[in-house]
C-alpha positions in Angstrom: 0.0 -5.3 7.8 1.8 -2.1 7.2 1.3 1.6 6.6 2.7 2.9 3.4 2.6 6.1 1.4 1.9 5.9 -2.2 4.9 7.0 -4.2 5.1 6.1 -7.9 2.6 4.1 -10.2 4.2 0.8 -12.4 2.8 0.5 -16.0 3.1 -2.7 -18.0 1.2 -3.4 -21.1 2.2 -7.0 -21.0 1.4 -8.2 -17.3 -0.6 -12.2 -16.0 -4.1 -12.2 -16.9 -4.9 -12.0 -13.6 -3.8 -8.6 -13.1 -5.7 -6.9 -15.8 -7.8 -4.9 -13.5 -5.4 -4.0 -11.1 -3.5 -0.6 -10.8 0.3 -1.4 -9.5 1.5 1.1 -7.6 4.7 1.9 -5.9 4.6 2.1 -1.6 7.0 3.5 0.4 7.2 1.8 3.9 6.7 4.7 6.6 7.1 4.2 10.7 4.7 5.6 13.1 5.8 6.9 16.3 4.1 8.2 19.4 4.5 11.6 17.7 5.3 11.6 14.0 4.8 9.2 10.7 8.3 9.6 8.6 9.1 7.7 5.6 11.8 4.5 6.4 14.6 4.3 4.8 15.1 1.4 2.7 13.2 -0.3 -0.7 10.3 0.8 -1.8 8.1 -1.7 -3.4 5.1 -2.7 -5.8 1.7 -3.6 -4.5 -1.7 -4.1 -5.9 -4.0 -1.4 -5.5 -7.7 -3.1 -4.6 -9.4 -0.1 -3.2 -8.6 3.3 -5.9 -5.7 4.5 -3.8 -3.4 7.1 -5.8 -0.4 9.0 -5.2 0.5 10.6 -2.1 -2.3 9.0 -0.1 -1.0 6.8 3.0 -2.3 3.4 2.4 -2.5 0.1 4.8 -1.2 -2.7 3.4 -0.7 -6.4 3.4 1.9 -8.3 2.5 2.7 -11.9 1.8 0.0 -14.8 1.2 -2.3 -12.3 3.0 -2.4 -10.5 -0.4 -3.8 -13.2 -2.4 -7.2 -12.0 -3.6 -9.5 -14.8 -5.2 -9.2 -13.4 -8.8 -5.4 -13.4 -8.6 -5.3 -17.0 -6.9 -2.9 -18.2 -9.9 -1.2 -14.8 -10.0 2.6 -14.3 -7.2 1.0 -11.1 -5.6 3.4 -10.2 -2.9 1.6 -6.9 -1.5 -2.1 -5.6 -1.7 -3.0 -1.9 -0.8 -6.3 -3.0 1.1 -7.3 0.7 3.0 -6.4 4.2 2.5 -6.1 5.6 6.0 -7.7 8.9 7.3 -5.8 9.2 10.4 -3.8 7.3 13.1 -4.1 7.5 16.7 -1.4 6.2 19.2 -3.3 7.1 22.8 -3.8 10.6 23.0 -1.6 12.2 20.1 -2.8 12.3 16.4 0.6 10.7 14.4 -1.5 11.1 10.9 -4.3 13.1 9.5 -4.9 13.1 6.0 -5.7 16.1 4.2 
């Protein structure tokens, strides 16, 4: 899994059955260190959204043949948005709040 920040939303009117009821959104991978969460450098890239994320939010997500969800069994999903995240703790210091 992975943290990610919502950046961008992907509209296709013409998509696999399978992933009719799914919002695609665009996540932007960020690092977390022992005292700040920064966007990485580097690709950006389309997940699923299962749980009503939306831009801006940080998200957790999964990627690989973690992200197949049984409705989508048939369907290549590559990355699922599976939590939008509150905060993040590393011991003592608060890296993330949302707000």
């Amino acid at each position: 899994m992975e943290i990610g920040r919502v950046v961008g939303t992907v509209v296709s009117t013409i998509k696999s059955s399978g992933l009719n009821s799914y919002k695609l959104l665009v996540v932007q991978p960020v690092q977390v260190e022992a005292d700040n969460a920064s966007p990485l450098e580097g690709a950006a890239y389309v997940a699923i959204d299962l749980v009503g994320a939306g831009e801006g939010e940080t998200v957790l997500v999964t990627r690989g043949s973690a992200a197949r969800v049984p409705e989508t069994a048939s369907v290549p999903t590559d990355a699922a948005i599976i939590a939008v995240i509150d905060t993040v703790q590393i011991g003592s210091n608060n890296v993330y709040a949302k707000t």
